[in-house]
C-alpha positions, 0 to 999 in steps of 0.5 A: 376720777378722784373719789368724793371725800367725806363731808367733815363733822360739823365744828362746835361753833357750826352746831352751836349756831345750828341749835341757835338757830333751831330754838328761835325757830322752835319758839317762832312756832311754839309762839304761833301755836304751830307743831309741825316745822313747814306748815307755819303759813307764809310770813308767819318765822320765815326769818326764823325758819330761814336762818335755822336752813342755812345754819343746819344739815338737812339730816339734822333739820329733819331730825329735829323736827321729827322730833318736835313732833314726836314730843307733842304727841307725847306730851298730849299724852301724858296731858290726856292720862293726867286729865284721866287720873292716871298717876304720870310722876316718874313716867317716861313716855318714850321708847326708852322707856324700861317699864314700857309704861306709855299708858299708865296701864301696867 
């Protein structure tokens, strides 16, 4: 039996047309108030959500929106230490951040 080749790179068009794809549905969701990618409701960016399916990897759609989710809780973060008077310019909520700063507390 001959050995599976390996699946080839996505093209500049094919990732061009998945990220597309991605950020209609981002802002679908975004528009709809509705964080996590999967849990908008039935009707509410099937189209969206659809064409984002066809047009990604499954590794990369799980990707993005693992990341989708990870940046709102950094965002609700930052938002929170702001509201506490914590100085947030120049912070970089996230593990690459150098100062490992997350909290504004040292």
């Amino acid at each position: 039996m001959a050995p599976t080749p390996a699946p080839s790179a996505p093209s500049r068009q094919e990732r061009k047309l998945c990220w597309g794809g991605r950020d209609r549905y981002f802002a679908c969701l975004d528009a709809a108030g509705v964080v996590e990618a999967g849990k908008e409701g039935r009707g509410t960016c099937e189209t969206e959500g659809k064409e984002y399916e066809a047009n990604c990897a499954k590794s990369w759609i799980h990707y993005f929106n693992e990341r989708r989710i990870q940046e709102a809780r950094l965002r609700a973060r930052f938002i929170a230490d702001e509201a506490r008077g914590v100085d947030v310019r120049g912070l970089r909520y996230g593990p690459d951040d150098p100062k490992k700063n997350y909290s504004g507390s040292g």
